[in-house]
N, C-alpha and C positions, 0 to 999 in steps of 0.2 A: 760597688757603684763604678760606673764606668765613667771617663776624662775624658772632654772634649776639648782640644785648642784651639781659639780662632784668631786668625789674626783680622784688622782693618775691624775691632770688639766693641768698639767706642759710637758707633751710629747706624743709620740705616740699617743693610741688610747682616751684618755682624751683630749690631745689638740684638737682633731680632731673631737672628739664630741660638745668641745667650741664652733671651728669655725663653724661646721655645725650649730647650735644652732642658736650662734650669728648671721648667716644670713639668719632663718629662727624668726628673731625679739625676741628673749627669752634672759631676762637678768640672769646674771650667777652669781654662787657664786663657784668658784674654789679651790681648795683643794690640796694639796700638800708641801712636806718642802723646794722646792727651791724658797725663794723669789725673787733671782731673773729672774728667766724664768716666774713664777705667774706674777711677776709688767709686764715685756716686754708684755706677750701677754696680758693681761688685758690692759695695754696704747693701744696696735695696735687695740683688738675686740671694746675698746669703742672709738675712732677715727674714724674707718673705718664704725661701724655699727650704733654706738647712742645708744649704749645700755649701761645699767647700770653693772656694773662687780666690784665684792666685792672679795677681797683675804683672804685664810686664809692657812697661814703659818704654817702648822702641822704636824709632823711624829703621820700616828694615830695608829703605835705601840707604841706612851709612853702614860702610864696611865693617864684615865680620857682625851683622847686626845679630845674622840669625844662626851663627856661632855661638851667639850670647844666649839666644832662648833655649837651642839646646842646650846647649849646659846649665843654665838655670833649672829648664826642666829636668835636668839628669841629679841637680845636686840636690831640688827637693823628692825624689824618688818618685818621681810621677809615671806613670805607664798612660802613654796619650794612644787611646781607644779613638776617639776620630778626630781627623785631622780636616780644620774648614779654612784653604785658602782663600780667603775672602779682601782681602788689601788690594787697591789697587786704586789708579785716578786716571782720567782722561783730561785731553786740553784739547780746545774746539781752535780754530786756525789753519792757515797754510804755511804747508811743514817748513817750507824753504825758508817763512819769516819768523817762524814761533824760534822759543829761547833754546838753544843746543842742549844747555844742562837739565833745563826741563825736560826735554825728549828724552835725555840717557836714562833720569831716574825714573821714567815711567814703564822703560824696558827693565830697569833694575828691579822695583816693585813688584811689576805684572805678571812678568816672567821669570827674569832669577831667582828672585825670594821666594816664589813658590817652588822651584826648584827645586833650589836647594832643601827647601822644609821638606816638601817631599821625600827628596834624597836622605834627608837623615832619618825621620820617623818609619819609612815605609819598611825599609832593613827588619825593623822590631817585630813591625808586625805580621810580617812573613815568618819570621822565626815564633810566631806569638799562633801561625796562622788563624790569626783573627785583626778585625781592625777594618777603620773605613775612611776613606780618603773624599772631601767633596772640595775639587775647583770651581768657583764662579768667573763663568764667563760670561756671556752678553750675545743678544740677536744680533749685533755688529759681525759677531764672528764669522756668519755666512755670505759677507762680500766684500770685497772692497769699500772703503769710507770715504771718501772725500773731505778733506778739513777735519777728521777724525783719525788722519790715515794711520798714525802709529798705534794707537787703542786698538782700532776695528785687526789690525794686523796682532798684535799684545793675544786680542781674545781667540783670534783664528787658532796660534801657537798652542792657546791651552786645549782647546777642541781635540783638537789632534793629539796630544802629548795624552792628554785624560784618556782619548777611548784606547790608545796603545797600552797603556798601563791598564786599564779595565780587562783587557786582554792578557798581558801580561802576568794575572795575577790572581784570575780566579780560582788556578789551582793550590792557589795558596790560602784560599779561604780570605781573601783582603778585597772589599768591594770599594771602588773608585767608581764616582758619578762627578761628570760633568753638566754644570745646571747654568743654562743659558735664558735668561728672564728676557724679555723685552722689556721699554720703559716701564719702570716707577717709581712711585710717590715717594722720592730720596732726593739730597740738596746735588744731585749727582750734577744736574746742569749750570747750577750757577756755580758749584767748584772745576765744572770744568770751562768755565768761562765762555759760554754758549750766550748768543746775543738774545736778549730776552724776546723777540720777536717769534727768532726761530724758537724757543724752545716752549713759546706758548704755542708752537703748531704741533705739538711733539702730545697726544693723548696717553696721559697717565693711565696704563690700564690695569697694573698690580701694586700690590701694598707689598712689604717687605715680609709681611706675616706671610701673604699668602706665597712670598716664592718659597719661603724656608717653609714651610708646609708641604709643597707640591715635592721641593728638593728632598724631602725627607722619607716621602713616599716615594720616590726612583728610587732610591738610596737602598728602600728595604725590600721594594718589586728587584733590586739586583741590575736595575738597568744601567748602559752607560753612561747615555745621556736624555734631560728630559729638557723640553724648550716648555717656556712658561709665559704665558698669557692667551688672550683671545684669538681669536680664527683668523685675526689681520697681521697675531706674534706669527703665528703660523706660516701662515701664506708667504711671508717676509725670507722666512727661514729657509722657503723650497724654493724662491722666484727664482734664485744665479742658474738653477736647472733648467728651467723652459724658457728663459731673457738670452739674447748674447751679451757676452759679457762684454763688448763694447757701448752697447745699447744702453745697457745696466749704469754703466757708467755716467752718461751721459748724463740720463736722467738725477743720478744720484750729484753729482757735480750741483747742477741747476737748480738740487732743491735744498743745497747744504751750504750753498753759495750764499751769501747776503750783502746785499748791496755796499756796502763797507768793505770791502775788498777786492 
């Protein structure tokens, strides 16, 4: 049986990755700091399915966090077959006034912690030549944000970092997919403190099932990256190409702007 580890394990599109996993026979090693939604669905995946599921209880914004998972995973002799960075949080605001420590950990999350995990599993599976690496990123990643600005910036870096490794690596038999959803049905907006106005404009158009589905088939077509949802996820993803990017702006500004600021 082959191990999957994911980290941000505990809701949305991480749980969601579990369960699909879990029922497609792959034991897990779950990642996040609420121990107790980790224990719940780790008792229900290994009940329901017979599979093996290992917790690890981590914010991998505090230092040395994801020092700690490797070695955990190293000390119970785990060989992690695919790696799902999936952690991460956005804060809706203007960046000049939002909280400074806020903003470091979101770069610390988003980008280092995937990093680094990458950095240390990817090594293995080059020598393994096998193994599969999936970033989530986000439709943000194809422009500039306005009052999302460090996120939409967070997802761009992975964009880029994912398809150079996709690159970097298919002669090694290691397939990395970067999976960029547009909105869905996840507490994504009211954790990132989005004003309820603006984000009842914001059409929920994927379930969390259906990204980690879609993400799973790029994953096995060998692609580098797949964008997920409707023909308006779409169209979003290609506008910065045919918009100036001054223009783009404009508009994006005006429509992320709310009256409260």
């Amino acid at each position: 049986m082959s191990t999957a580890l994911i980290t941000g394990a505990s809701g949305g599109i991480g749980k969601a990755f579990a369960e699909e996993l879990a029922a497609r026979n792959t034991n897990l090693v779950l990642v996040a700091r609420s121990k107790e939604q980790l224990s719940k669905l780790a008792s229900h995946l290994q009940e329901q399915y017979k599979i093996q599921v290992d917790i690890l209880v981590k914010d991998l914004t505090e230092p040395g966090a994801t020092d700690t998972v490797f070695d955990a995973v190293k000390a119970k002799g785990l060989t992690i077959d695919l790696l799902i960075n999936n952690a991460g949080f956005a804060h809706y605001g203007d960046f000049a006034e939002s909280d400074g420590e806020r903003q470091i950990k979101m770069v610390q999350l988003n980008i280092l912690a995937l990093v680094d995990l990458t950095h240390k599993f990817l090594p293995q599976m080059r020598q393994r030549r096998s193994g599969s690496i999936i970033n989530v990123s986000s439709l943000t990643a194809f422009q500039p944000m306005p009052y999302i600005s460090l996120y939409a910036a967070s997802k761009a870096f992975i964009v880029s970092f994912s398809q150079a490794l996709w690159a970097e690596n298919r002669q090694y038999g290691v397939r990395v997919l970067v999976t960029c959803p547009g909105p869905v049905e996840t507490n994504f907006f009211t954790e990132a403190n989005f004003p309820p106005a603006l984000a009842a404009k914001t059409n929920k158009i994927s379930t969390s099932e259906q990204v980690v589905r879609e993400s799973l088939k790029a994953l096995e077509r060998g692609d580098s990256i797949v964008v997920i949802g409707g023909f308006s996820t779409h169209f979003i993803s290609r506008l910065s190409r045919f918009v100036p990017r001054r223009t783009l702006l404009y508009i994006l500004e005006k429509q992320f702007k709310t009256k409260t600021l």
